[in-house]
Each structure stands twice: as structure tokens, then as C-alpha cells.
Backbone bond lengths (Angstrom), bond angles and torsions (degrees), N, CA, C in turn:
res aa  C-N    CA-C-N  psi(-1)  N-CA   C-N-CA  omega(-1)  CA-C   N-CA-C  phi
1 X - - - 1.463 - - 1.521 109.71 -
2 X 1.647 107.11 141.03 1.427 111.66 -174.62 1.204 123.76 -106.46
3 X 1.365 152.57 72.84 1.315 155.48 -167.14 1.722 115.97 -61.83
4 X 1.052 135.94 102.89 1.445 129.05 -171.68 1.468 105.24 16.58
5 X 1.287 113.04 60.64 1.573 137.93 155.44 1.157 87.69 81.51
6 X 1.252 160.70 78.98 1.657 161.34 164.24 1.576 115.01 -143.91
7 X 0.935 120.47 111.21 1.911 106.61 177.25 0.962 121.39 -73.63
8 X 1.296 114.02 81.03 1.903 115.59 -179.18 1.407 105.34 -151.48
9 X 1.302 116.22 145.52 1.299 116.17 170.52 1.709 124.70 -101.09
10 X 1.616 103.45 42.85 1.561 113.21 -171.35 1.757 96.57 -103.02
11 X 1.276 139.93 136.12 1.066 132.69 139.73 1.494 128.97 -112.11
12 X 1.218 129.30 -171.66 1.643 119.85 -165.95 1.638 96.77 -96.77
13 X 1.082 84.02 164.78 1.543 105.62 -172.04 1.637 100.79 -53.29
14 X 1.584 101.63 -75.68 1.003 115.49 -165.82 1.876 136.12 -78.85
15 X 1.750 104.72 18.53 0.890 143.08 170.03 2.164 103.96 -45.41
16 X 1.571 107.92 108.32 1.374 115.53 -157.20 2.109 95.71 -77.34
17 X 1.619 109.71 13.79 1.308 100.06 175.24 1.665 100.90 -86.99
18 X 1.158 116.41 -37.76 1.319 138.38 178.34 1.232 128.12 -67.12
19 X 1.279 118.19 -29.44 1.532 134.28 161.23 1.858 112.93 -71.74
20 X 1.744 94.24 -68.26 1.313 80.55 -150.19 1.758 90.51 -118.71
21 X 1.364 110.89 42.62 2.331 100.68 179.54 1.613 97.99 66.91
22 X 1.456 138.89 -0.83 1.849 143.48 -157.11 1.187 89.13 -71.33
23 X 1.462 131.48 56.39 1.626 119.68 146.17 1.707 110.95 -175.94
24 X 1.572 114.41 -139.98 1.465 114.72 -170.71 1.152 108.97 -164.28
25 X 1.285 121.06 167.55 1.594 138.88 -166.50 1.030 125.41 -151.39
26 X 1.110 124.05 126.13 1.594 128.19 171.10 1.807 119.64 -89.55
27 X 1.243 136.83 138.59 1.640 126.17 161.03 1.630 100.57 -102.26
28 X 1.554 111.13 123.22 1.473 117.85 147.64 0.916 137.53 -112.17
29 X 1.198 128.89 142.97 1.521 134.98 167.06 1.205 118.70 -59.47
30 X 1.289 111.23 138.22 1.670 116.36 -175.96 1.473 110.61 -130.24
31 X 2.046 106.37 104.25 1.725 83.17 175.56 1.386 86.85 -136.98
32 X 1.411 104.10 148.35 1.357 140.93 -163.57 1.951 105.68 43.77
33 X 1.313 99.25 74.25 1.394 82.43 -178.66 1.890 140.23 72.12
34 X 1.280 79.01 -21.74 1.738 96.96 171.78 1.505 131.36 -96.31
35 X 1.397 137.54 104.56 1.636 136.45 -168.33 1.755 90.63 -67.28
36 X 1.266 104.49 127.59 1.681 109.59 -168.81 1.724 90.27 -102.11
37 X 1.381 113.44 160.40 0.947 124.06 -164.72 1.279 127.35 38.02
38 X 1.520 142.00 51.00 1.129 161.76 -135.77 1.389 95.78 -81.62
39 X 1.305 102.36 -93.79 1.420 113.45 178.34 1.469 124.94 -41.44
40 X 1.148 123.05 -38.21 1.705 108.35 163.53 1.370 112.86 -80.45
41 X 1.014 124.59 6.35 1.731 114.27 -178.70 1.896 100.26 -101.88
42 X 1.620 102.47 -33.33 1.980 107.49 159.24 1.277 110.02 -51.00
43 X 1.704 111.36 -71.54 1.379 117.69 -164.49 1.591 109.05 -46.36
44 X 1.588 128.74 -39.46 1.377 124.62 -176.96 1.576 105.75 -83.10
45 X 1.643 128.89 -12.87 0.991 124.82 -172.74 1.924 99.35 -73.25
46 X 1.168 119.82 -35.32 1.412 134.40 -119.11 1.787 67.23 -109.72
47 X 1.448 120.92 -69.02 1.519 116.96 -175.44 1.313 111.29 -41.58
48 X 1.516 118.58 -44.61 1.575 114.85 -153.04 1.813 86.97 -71.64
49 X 1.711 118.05 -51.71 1.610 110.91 -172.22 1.488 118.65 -45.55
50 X 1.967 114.19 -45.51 1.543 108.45 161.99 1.309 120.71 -53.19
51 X 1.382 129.90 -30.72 1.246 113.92 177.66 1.511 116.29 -72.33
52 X 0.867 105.61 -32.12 1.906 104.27 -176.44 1.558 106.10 -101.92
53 X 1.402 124.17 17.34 1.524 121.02 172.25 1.657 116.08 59.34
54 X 1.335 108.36 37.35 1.764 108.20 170.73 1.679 95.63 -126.47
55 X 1.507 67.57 154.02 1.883 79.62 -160.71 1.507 97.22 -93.93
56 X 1.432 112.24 134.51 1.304 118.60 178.55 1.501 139.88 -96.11
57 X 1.201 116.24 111.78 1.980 119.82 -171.29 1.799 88.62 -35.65
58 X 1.637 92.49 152.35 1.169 126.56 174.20 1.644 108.19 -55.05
59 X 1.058 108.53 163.29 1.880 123.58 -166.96 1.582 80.18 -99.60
60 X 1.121 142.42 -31.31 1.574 128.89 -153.96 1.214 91.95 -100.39
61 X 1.540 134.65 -35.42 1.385 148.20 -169.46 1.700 101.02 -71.20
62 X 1.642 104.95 -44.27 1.531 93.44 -169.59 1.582 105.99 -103.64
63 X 1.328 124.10 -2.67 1.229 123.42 -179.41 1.751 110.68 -84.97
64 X 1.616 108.84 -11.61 1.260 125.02 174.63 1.521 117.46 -82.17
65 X 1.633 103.82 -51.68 1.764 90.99 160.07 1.243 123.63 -47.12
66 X 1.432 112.43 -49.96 1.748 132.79 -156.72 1.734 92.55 -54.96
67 X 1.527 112.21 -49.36 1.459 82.24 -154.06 1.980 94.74 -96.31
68 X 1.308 105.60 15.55 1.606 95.71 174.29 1.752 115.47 -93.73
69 X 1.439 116.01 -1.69 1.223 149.49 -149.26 1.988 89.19 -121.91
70 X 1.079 119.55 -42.45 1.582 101.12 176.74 1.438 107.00 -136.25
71 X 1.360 114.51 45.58 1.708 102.71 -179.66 1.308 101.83 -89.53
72 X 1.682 127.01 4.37 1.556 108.99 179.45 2.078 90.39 -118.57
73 X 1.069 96.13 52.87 1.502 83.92 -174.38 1.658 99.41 -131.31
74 X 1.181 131.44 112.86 1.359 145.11 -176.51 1.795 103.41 -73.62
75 X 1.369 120.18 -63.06 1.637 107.05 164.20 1.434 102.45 -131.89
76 X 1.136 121.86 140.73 1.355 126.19 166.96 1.450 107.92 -172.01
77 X 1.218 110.39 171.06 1.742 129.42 177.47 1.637 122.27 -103.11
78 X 1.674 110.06 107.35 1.392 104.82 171.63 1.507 106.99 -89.84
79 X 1.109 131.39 148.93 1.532 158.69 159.81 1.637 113.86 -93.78
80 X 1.251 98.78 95.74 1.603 91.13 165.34 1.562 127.88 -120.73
81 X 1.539 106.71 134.49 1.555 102.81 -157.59 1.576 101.78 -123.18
82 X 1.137 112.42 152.35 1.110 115.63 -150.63 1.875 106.08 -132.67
83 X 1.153 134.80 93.24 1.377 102.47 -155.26 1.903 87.12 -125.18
84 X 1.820 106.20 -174.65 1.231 102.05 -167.81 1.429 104.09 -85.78
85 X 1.143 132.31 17.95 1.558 139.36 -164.04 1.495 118.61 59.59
86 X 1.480 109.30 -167.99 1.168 118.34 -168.72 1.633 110.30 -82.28
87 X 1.588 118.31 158.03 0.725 125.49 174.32 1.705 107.78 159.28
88 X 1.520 96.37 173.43 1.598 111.34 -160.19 1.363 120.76 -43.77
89 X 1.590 122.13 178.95 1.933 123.64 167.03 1.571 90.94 -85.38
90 X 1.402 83.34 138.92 1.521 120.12 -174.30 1.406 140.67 134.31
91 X 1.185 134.61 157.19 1.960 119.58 -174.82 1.289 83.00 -77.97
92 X 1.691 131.87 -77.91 1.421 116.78 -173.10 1.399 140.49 9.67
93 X 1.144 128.43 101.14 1.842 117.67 177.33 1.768 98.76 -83.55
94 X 1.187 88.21 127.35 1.648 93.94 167.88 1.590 120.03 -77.14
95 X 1.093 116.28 124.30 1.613 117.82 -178.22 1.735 113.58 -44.88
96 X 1.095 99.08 123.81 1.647 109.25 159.78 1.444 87.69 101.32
97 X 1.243 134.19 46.20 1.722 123.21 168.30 1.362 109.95 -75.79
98 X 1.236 111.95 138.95 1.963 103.41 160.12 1.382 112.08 -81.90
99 X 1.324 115.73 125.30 1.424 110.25 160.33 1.463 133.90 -57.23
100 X 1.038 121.82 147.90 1.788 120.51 -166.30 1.775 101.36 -118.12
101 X 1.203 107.73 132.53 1.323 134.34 -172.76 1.684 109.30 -93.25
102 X 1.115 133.20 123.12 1.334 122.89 179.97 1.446 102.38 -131.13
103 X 1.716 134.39 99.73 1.385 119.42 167.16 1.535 106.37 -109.46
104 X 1.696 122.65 140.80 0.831 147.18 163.07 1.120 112.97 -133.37
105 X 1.835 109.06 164.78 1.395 133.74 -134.76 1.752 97.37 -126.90
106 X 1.383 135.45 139.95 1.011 113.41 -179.11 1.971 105.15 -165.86
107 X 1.467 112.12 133.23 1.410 114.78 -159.17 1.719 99.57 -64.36
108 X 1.612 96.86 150.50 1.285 120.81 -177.16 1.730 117.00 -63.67
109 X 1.283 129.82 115.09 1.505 130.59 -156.99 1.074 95.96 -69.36
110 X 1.366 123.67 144.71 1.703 155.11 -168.90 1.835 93.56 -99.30
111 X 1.242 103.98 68.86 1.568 96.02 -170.98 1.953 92.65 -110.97
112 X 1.433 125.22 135.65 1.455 119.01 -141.10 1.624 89.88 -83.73
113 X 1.260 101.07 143.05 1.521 117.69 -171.83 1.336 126.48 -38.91
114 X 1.736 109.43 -32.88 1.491 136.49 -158.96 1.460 108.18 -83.43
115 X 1.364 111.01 -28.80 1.414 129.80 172.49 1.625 92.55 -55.91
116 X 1.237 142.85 -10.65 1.119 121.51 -157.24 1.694 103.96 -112.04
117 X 1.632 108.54 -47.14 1.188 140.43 170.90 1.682 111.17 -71.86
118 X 1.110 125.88 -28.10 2.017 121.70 -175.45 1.231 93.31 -139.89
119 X 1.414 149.51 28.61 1.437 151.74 142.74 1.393 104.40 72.09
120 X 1.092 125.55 172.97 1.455 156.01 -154.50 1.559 119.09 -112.25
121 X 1.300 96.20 137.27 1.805 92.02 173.80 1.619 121.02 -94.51
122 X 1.560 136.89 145.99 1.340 114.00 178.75 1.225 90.54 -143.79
123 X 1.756 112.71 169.91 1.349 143.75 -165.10 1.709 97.66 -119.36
124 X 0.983 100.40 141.81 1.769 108.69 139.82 1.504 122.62 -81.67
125 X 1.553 95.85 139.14 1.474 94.62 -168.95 1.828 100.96 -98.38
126 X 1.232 119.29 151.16 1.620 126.11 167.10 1.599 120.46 -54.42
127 X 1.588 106.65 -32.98 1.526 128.09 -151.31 1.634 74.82 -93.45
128 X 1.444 99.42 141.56 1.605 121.31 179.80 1.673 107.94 -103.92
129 X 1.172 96.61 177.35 1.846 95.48 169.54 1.375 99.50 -136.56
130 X 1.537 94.83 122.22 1.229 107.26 161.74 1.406 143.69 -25.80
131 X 1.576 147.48 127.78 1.420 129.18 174.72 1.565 123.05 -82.68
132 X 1.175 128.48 101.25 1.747 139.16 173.69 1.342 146.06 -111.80
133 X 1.682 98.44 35.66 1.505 93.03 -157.13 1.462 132.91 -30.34
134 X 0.864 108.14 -3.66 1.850 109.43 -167.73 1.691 87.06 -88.76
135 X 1.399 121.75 -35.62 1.307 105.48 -175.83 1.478 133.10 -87.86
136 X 1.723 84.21 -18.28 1.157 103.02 -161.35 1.903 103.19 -59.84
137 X 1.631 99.90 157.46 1.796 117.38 -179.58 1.302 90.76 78.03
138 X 1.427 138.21 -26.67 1.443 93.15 -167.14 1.872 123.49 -119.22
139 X 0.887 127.10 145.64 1.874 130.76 -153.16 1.668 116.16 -65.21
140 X 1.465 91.97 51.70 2.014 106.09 -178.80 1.397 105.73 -47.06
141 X 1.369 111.79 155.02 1.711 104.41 162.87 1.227 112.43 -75.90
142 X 1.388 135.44 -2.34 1.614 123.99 -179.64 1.431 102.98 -75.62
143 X 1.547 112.01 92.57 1.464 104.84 178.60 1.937 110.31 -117.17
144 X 1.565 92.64 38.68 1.622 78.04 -176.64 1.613 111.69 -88.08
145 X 0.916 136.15 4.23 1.513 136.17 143.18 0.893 106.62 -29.93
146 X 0.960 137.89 -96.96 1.874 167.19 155.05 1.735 110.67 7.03
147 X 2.179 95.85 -56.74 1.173 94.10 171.92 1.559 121.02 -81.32
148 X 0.981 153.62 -28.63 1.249 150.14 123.58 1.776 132.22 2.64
149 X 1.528 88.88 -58.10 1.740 101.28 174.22 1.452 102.66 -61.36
150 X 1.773 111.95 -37.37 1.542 107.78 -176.87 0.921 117.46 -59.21
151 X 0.969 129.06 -50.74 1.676 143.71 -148.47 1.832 107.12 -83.28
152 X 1.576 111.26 3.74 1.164 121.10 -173.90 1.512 104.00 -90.72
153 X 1.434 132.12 -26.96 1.253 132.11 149.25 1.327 141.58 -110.01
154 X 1.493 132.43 163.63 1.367 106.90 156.43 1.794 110.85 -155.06
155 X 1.484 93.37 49.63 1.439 122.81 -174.92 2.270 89.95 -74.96
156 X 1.012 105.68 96.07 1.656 97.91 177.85 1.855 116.23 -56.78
157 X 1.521 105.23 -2.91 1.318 112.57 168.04 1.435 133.12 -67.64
158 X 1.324 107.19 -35.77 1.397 142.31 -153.68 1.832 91.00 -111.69
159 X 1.489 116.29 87.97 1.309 128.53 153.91 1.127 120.38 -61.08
160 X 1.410 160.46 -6.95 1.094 143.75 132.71 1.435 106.05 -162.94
161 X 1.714 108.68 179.53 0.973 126.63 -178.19 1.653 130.20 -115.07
162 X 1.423 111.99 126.57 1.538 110.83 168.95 1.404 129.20 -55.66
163 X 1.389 108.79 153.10 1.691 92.03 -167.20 1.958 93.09 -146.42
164 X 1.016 109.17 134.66 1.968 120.36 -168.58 2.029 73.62 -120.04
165 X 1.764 69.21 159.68 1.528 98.70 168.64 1.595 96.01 -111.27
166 X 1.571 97.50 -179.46 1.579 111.00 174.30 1.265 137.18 -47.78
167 X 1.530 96.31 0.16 1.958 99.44 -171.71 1.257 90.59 -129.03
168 X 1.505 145.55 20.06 1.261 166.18 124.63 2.008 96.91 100.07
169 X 1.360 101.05 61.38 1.455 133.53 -151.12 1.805 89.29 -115.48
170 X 1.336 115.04 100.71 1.504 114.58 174.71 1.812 103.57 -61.75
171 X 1.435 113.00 138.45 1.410 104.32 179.41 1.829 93.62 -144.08
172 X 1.213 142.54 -3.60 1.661 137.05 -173.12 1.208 103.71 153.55
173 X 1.553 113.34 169.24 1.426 132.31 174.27 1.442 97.63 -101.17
174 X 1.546 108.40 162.86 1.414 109.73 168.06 1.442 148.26 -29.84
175 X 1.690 85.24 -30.79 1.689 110.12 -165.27 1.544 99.95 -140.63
176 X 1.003 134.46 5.18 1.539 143.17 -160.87 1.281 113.29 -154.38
177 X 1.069 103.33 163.67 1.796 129.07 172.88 1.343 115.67 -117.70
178 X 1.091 118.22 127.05 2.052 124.12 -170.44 1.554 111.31 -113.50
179 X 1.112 97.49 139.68 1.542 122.35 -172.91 2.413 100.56 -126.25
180 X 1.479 80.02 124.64 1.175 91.75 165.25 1.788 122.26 -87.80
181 X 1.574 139.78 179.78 1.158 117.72 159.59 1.872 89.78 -136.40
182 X 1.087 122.49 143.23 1.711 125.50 -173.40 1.251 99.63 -145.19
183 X 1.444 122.79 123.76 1.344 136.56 167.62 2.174 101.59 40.85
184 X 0.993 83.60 53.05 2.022 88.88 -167.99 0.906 115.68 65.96
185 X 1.241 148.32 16.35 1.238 145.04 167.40 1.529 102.25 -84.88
186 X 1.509 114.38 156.02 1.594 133.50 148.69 1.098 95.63 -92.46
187 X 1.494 95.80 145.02 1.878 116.66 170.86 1.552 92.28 -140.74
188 X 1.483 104.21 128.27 1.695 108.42 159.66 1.395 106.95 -134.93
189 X 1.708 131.36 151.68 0.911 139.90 165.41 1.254 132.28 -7.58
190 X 1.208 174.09 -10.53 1.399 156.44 -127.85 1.629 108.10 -10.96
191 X 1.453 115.39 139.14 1.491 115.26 -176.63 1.531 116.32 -135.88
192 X 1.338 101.69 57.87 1.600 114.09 -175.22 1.325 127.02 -62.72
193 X 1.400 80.39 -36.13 1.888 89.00 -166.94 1.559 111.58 -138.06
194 X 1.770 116.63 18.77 1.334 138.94 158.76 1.209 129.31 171.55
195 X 1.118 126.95 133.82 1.307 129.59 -178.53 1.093 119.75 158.82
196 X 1.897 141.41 -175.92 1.392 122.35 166.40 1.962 85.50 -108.10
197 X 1.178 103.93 -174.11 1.178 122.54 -173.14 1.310 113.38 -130.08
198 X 1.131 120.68 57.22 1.874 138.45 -151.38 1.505 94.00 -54.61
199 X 1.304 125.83 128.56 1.495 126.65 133.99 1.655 120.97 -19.39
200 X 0.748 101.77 -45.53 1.644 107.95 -162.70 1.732 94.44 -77.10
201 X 0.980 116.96 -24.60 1.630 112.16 -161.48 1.989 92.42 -93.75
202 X 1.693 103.21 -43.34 1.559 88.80 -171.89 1.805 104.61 -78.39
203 X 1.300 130.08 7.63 1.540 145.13 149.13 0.978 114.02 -51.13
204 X 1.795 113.70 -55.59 1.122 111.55 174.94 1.248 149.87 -78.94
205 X 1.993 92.83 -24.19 1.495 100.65 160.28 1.356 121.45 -65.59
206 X 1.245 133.30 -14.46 1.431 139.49 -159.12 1.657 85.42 -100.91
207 X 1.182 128.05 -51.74 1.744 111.09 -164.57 1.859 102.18 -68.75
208 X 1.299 103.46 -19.31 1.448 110.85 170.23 1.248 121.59 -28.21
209 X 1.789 93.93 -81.91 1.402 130.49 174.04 1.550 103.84 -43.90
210 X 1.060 122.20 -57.29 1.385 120.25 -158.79 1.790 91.46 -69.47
211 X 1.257 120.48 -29.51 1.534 82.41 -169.01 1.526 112.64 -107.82
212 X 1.818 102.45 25.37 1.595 96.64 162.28 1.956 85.73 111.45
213 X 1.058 143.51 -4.47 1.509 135.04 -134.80 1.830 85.99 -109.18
214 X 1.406 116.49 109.03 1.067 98.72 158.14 1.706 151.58 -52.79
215 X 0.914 110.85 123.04 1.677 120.79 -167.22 1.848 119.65 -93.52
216 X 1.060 114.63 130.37 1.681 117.93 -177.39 1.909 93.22 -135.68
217 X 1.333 112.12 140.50 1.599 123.65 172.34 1.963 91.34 -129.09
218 X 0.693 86.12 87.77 1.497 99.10 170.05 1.409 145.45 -140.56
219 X 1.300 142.77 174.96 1.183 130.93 -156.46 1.718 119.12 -88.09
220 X 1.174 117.90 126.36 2.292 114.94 -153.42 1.321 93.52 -131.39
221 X 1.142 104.47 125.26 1.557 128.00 133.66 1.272 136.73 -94.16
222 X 1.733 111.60 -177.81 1.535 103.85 -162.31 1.676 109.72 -72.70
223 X 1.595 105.91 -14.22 1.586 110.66 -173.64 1.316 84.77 -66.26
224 X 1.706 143.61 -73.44 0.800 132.42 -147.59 2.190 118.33 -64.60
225 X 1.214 104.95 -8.85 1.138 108.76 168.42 1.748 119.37 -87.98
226 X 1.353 101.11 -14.59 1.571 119.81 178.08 2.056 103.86 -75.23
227 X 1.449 90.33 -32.00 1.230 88.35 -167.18 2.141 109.90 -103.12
228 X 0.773 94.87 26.55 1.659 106.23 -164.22 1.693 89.96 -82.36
229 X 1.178 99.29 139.91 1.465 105.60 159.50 1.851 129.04 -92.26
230 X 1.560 84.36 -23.06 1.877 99.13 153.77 1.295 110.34 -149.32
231 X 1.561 118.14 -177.07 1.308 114.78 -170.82 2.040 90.13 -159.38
232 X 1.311 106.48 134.26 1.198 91.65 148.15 1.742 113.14 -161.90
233 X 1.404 123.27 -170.44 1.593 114.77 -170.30 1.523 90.88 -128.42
234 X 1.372 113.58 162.36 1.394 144.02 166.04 1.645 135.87 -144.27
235 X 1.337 95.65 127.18 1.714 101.03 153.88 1.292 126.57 -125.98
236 X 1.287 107.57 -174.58 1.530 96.57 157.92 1.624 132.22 -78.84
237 X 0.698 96.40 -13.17 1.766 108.51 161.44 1.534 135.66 -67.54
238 X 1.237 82.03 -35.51 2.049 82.94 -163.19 1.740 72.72 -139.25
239 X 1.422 142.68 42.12 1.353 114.95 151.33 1.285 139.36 54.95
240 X 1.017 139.83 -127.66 1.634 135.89 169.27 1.951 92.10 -115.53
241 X 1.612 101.89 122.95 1.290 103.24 145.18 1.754 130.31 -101.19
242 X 1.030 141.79 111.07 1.333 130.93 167.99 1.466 124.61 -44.04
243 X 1.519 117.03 129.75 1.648 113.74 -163.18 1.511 86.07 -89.76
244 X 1.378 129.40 137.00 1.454 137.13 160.78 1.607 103.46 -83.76
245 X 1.164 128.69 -73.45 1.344 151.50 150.14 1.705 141.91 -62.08
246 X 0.895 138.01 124.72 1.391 146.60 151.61 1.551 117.25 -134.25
247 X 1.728 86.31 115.35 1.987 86.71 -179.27 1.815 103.74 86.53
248 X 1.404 93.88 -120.80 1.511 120.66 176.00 1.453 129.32 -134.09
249 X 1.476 102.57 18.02 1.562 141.93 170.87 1.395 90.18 -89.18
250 X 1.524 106.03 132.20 1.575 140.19 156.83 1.354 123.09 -107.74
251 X 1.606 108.76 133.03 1.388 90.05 -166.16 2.293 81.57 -146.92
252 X 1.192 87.07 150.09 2.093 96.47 -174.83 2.019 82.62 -107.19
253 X 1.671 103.59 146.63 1.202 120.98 163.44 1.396 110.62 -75.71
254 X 1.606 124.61 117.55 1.336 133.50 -124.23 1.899 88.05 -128.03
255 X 1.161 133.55 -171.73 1.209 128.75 -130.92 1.844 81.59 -112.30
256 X 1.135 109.26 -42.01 1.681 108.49 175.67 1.331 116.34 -33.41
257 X 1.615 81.15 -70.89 1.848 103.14 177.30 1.235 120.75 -39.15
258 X 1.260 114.64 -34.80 1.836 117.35 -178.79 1.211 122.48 -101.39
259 X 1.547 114.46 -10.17 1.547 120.35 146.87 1.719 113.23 -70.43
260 X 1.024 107.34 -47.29 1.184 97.73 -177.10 1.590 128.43 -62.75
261 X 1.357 101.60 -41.30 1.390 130.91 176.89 2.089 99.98 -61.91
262 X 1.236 110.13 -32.92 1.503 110.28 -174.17 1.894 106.50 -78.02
263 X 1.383 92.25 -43.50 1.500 113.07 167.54 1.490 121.49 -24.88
264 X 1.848 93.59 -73.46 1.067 128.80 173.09 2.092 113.86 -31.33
265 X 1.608 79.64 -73.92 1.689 102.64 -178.73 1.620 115.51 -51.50
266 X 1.787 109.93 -29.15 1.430 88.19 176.01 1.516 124.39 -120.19
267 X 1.616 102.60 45.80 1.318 141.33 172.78 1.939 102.55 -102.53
268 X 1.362 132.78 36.71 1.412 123.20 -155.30 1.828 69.83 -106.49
269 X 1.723 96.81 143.61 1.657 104.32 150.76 2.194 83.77 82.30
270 X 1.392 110.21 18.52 1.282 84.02 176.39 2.056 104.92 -89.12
């Protein structure tokens, strides 16, 4: 672990990521040594810091730890967190904070292969998501939504969970971003007023486009997941999974999904 370039895993007490969620994080994939999707995981790092007014370490500064931090690592997960640094009690940020950089290193999830190839089962979760536009799209540390929705199962069958906002408005899974497929169309969420805005999903809208696949970002409900002819979720981690199941809904990994998903796969090391 890298602490504003230091190998230690000590931080200060009074560090405002630790107090009050006062910053952001990215998850990357790491194979053979390489942070994959680099540049869109900066570009959203760099938006989310303008949005909340913390000034963000250099891309050459942190792309230099990153790869001195996993050049002996064949697959694994870096975490990089980004918070507004230390400073006094209070919500207030005091002018002139340094921001604090946190990269750590972390083993590649044992998630079973088949999940990848015959898709995944998911739940709806009870736990809602809040409405914030100011926050909304971008990867805050306030993730106790998320942790909450988790903690609602622990069926090892059931790969993740659906998650509605207050107007019972499908917007992501716990850990993912969902894409419908309708008469060939892609359908993904709209995320105005909550949600994260996964790398992996605006990857996917873009390999979309490129191969002709019509695209919709618009507003979903559960009818419209009732009525999907495929369904599947994404991160940057685990890629496109195909949903087999939701509920007592059946659903086959459909011809989109495996273009996209092929797409996906021979984009490695981008």
C-alpha cells in the first residue's frame, strides 16, 4: 500500500476521508502488470475531484505509483482513493488542503468462471438509493447504500443485487451497472439524480456504438426488465456478466451480450 508515495498502511487520524466519505475512488483491473482502462478510470477520477472541489495529484504522478505498486502482479485489483486530506472537526473544508492519495493492491476475486459463460442470478434489494444530483455519476466514498443492500443476502448463488430509487426507478446493482437488450436495442439506466457512472458501462456504450448496436440511456423499471429479451450487469472487474435469472424471471445470454462481452474481452491491456 501507497500513502502519498510512502509504503505504509498508517493514515492520520483526522484524515476528512475517514471522518466524513470527503473524497473518491476508483477499482482497477490489473493484468499482467497493466491498470486496464486507465484513462477512463482518470478522466472519471479527475470529474468526480471537480465536482467536489479537491484538487487532484497528477495522472503521471499517480500512474507512476500505480504501475510500481503492481508490475509483479499477473491479475489483481488496485483501489485508488483519493480523499480531501487532513484537517480540522467540522463539515467545512479549510482552504488550501492537500489532497491525500491512497493506492492499494488487492487479490483477484475467485468469482466461479461459469458466472461468466451461463450468467448470473440477482435479487432486488429493499435498501433504496437516495436522490442527489450533485452527486449523482460520480464514485464518492459514501457507499453505505450499497453496504446495506449487501448485507441483505448471503445466498453465494445470488451474484448480486438490484437496487430502485424512491420512485421505484431501476438505476444499478450494488456493485454494477445494468444494461437491458429490447427488440436489439441496449437500454441502460439514466443516472441523474443517483447512481455511479461505472467505466465499464460508458466502455460499453462506446463498443456499442462502434459496432452499429443501438443505444437508449433512459429511464427503467421493473416492467421494463420483465420485458427484456436479455439482461446483463457490468464492471470493471468481472466485465459483462449475463443475468440468467432475476426473481422467477428467466432469461438465456442473448447474441448482444456475447458481442459485446467478445468486444469487451479483446479490449484486455487497453
Amino acid at each position: 500500500m501507497l500513502i502519498d508515495g510512502k509504503d505504509t498502511d498508517q493514515i492520520a487520524a483526522d484524515d476528512r476521508g475517514l471522518l466524513y466519505g470527503d473524497g473518491l475512488f476508483e477499482t482497477i483491473a490489473i493484468h499482467r502488470g497493466v491498470p486496464q482502462l486507465w484513462l477512463q478510470h482518470m478522466v472519471r477520477l479527475e470529474s468526480g475531484c471537480a465536482r467536489l472541489g479537491i484538487t487532484p495529484p497528477s495522472r503521471d504522478l499517480l500512474q507512476a505509483e500505480a504501475r510500481s505498486l503492481c508490475a509483479d502482479s499477473e491479475r489483481a485489483i488496485l483501489k485508488i482513493i483519493i480523499t480531501r486530506g487532513s484537517g480540522g472537526r467540522g463539515y467545512r473544508p479549510q482552504p488550501g488542503l492537500m489532497s491525500r492519495r491512497i493506492l492499494s493492491l488487492h487479490p483477484w476475486p475467485d468469482y466461479p468462471a461459469a458466472w461468466q459463460q451461463d450468467g448470473v442470478n440477482l435479487r432486488l434489494c429493499d435498501t433504496r438509493l437516495g436522490s442527489n444530483p450533485r452527486l449523482a455519476g460520480i464514485k464518492h466514498l459514501n457507499r453505505l447504500e450499497q453496504v446495506l443492500a449487501r448485507a441483505e443476502w448471503a445466498d453465494d448463488e445470488i451474484a448480486e443485487g438490484l437496487m430502485l430509487d424512491g420512485n421505484d426507478i431501476l438505476i444499478e446493482g450494488t456493485m454494477s451497472n445494468l444494461f437491458l437488450v429490447r427488440a436489439g436495442c441496449l437500454l441502460t439506466p439514466v443516472l441523474e439524480h443517483c447512481g455511479v457512472a461505472g467505466v465499464m458501462r460508458g466502455h460499453v456504450l462506446q463498443l456499442a456504438a462502434q459496432a452499429g448496436i443501438a443505444c437508449e440511456v433512459t429511464r427503467l423499471g421493473l416492467s421494463d426488465l420483465q420485458q427484456a429479451d436479455e439482461v446483463f450487469v457490468c464492471n470493471s472487474i468481472v466485465g459483462i456478466w449475463p443475468v440468467r435469472r432475476f426473481q422467477t424471471q428467466v432469461f438465456q445470454p442473448g447474441p448482444v451480450t456475447r458481442r459485446l462481452q467478445q468486444a469487451v474481452g479483446e479490449c484486455t491491456d487497453a
